[in-house]
C-alpha positions as CSV (number, residue, x, y, z in Angstrom):
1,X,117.6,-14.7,-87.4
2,X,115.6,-14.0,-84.6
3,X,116.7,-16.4,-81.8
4,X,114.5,-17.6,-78.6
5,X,115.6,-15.3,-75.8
6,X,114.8,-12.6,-78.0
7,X,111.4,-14.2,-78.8
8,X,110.4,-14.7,-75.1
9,X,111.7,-11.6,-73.8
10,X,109.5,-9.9,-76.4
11,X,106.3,-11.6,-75.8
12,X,107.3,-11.6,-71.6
13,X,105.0,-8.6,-70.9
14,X,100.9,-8.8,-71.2
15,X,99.9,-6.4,-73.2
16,X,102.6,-7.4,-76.4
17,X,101.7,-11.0,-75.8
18,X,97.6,-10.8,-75.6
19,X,98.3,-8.5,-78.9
20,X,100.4,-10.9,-80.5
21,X,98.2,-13.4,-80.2
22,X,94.9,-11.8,-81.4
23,X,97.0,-10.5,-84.6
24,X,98.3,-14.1,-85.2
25,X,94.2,-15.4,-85.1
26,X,92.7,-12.2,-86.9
27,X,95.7,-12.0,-89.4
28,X,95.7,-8.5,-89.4
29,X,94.8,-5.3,-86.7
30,X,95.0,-1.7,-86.8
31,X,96.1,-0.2,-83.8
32,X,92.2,1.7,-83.4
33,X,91.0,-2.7,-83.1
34,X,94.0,-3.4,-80.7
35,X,93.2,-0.3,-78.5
36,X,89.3,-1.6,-78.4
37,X,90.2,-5.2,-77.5
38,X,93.2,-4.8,-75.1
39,X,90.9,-1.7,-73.3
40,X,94.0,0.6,-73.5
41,X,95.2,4.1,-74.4
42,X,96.7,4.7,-78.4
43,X,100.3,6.2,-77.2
44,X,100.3,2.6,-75.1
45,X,99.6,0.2,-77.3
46,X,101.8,2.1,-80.2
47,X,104.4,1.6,-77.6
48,X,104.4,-1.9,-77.4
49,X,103.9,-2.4,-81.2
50,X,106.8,-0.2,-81.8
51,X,108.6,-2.9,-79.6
52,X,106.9,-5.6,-81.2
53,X,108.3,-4.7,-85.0
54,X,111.5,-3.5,-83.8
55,X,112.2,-7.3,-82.6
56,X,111.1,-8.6,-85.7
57,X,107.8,-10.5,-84.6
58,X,105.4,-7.8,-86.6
59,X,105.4,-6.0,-89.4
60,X,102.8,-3.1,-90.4
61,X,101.5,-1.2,-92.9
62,X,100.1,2.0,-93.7
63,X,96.9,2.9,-95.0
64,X,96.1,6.8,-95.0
65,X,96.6,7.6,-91.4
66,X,96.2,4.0,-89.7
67,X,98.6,1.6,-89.2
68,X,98.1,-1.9,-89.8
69,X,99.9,-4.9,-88.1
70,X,100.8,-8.4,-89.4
71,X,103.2,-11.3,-88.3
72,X,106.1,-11.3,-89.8
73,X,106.1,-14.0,-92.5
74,X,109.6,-14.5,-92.4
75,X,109.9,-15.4,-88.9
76,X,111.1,-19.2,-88.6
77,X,108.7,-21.6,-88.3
78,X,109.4,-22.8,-84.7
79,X,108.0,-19.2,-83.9
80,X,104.9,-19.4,-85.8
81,X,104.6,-22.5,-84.5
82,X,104.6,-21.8,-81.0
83,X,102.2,-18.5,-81.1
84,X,100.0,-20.9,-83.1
85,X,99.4,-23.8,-80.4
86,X,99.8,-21.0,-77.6
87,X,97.0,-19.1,-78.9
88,X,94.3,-22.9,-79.4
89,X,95.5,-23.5,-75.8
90,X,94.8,-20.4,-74.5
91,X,91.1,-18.9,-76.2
92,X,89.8,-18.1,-73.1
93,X,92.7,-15.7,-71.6
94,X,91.9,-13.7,-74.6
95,X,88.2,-14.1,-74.2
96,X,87.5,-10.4,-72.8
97,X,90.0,-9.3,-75.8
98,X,88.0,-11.3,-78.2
99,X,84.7,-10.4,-77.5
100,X,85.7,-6.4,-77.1
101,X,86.7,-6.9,-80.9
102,X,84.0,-9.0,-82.2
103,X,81.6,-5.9,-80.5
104,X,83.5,-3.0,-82.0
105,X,81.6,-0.4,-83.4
106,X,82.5,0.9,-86.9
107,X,85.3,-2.0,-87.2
108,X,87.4,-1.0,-90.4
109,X,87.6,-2.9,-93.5
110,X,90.8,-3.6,-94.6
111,X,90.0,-1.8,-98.0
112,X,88.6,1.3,-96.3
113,X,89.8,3.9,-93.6
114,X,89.8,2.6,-89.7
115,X,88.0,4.5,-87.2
């Protein structure tokens, strides 16, 4: 059981939180989407997924040599509750990260390689 300090100190920087977030409204990201919408390098947004799954917030998958990530369904529903009203509340700090997305070129489909 994942309890709220942990929570809170895992979403407490930025860059896990604004990735968090657009993974809770897109349902699913590779890390090739979350590098084109949070405008950062590969080794550093691994980094913070690696911290996001290893506290239990995202899970991923792999699919050839990408990596997909995912909320972790099993998380309590007071969590998913709370990255679900903070991310209506807050569409336009993840604006810029949006629209980066939404222009990607050669965004994968789930079914089929990324990048």
């Amino acid at each position: 059981m994942i309890s709220p300090s942990e929570v809170f100190k895992c979403l407490a920087d930025e860059t896990r939180a604004r990735a968090t977030l657009l993974i809770v409204s897109q349902g699913e990201l590779c890390v090739c989407e979350l590098m084109c919408a949070l405008d950062d390098s590969q080794p550093k947004v691994s980094r913070h997924l690696g911290l996001l799954r290893s506290c239990g917030l995202l899970l991923d998958r792999r699919q050839g040599q990408w990596v997909y990530y995912r909320l972790n369904p099993e998380l309590p529903a007071w969590v998913q509750q709370i990255l679900q009203i903070t991310l209506q509340a807050n569409a336009q700090w993840l604006q810029d990260n949006t629209a980066r997305l939404q222009d990607m070129d050669g965004r994968p489909v789930r079914a089929a390689s990324c990048c």
